[in-house]
N, C-alpha and C positions, 0 to 999 in steps of 0.2 A: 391905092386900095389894096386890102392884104388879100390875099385869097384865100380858101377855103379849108384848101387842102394841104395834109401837116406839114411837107415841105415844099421848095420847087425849086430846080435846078436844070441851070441852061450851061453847058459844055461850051457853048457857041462864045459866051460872056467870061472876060476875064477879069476874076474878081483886086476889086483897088483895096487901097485902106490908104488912111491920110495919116501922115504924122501931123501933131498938136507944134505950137511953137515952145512951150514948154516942157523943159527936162527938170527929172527928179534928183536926188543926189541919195544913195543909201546910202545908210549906217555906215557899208563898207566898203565906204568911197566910190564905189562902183553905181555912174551915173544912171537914169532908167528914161527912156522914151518914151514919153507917153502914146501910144498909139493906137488907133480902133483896130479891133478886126473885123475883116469886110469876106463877104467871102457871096457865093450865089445859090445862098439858103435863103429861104423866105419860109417862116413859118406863122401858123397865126397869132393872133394878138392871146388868145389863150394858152397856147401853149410856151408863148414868151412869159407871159405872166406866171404860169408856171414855174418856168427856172428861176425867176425875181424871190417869188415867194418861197419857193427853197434855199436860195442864199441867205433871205432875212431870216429864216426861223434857225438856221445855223451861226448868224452872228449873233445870236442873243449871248454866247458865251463870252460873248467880245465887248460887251455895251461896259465902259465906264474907263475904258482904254486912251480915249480923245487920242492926243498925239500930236505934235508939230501939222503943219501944214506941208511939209514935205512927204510925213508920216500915211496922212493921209489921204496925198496924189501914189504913194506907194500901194499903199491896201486900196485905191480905187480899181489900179491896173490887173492887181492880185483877185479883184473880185471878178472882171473882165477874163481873163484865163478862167478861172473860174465857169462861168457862164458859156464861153469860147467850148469847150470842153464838151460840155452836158449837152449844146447845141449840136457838137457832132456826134457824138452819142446816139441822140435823139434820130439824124439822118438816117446814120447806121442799121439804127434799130427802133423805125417809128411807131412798133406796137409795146416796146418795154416802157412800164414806168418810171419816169426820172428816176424816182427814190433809191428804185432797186442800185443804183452803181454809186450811194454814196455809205460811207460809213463799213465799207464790207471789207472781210478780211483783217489782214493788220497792213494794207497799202492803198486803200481805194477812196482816196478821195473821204480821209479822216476827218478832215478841216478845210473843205471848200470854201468858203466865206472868207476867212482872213487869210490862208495861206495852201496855193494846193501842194506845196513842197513839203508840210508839216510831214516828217519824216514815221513811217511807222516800225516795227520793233517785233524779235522774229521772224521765224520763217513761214514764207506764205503757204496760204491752204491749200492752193489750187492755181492749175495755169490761168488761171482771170488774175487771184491776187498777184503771181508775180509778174504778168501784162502791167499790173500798177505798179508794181514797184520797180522796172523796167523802164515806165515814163519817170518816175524822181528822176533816176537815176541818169536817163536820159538830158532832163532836163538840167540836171546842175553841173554838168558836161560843157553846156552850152558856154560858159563863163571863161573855162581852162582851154578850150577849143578855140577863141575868140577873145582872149586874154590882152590883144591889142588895143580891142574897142572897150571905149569906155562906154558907151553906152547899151551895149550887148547885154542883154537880161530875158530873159525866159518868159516873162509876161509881157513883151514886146508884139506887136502884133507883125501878122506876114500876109500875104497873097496866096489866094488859093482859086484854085473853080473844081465844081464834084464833077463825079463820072457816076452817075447812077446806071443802073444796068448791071454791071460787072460781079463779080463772086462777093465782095465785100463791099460794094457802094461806096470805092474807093476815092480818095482827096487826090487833086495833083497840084502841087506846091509849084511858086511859080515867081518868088525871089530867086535872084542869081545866084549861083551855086555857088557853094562856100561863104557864104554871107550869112550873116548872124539869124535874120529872121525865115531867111530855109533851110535853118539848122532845126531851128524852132518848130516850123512847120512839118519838116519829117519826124521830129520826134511822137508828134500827136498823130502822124498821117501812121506810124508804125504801129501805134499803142490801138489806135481803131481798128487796125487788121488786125492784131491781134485778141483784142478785146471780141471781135463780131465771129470770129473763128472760134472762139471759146463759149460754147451753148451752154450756159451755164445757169442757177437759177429756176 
């Protein structure tokens, strides 16, 4: 039964996520895991519906694309980050409007839907925009950093449990250290402090 209230988070519980038995193959050669993000956020069925319905009304620029069947386990996991995102967002800051963090600047979350790497182009307005443009940046790191693994990718999902209470309603990452998906995981865990530090809006 969902509960009522916008989030819920237990310190006590540490959060899982399953790998899928299926792997993806990119364009550029570089394999992808499909994987959930699990983490010990509960929010309600309305405000899940929310982020659904913000991602659809941003792939309308995408409808007529199809794609391989590879293509599109690609752009599923890409839509997951995606959602993964705005969900901690939301934690951070359960009185802001989704809307407000998408489309802003020239780094915040241009093209949620199909890709949240879509790169944006000069210089940011404000320390919010360049918090986003710190997460790209952060995030395509993750590849050259972990150049080994082939299935290392950014929309990879990771383990986490919140600490609400604290200055920023801080994440603690909770893959083994030096591993691809708590590479991943810090990166989002940096971009939310800095993003919740920035009163912005």
């Amino acid at each position: 039964m969902r509960l009522p209230a916008i989030f819920f988070a237990s310190t006590a519980v540490t959060a899982q996520f399953s790998s899928l038995d299926s792997t993806n193959k990119a364009a550029d050669g570089a394999e992808i895991e499909e994987t959930e993000f699990e983490g010990d956020l509960e929010f309600d069925e309305a405000t899940d519906l929310q982020f659904d319905l913000i991602l659809a009304e941003m792939s309308v620029r995408g409808r007529g694309r199809g794609g391989s069947n590879t293509q599109q386990r690609i752009n599923k996991q890409k839509k997951k980050k995606g959602k993964q995102l705005l969900r901690l967002l939301k934690y951070a800051e359960p009185e802001r409007n989704s809307r407000d963090w998408l489309e802003y600047g020239c780094y915040c979350f241009l093209n949620i839907k199909e890709d949240i790497l879509t790169p944006g182009i000069g210089k940011p307005i404000d320390p919010l925009d360049s918090a986003c443009h710190a997460l790209q940046e952060c995030l395509k790191c993750i590849n050259i950093d972990h150049e080994e693994s082939k299935r290392c990718h950014p929309y990879n999902g990771y383990k986490f449990t919140s600490a609400p209470g604290d200055e920023y309603n801080d994440m603690v990452c909770r893959d083994a250290e030096n591993s691809c998906q708590r590479s991943t995981c810090e990166c989002d865990r940096e971009f939310i402090k800095l993003r919740v530090s920035e009163k912005y809006f």
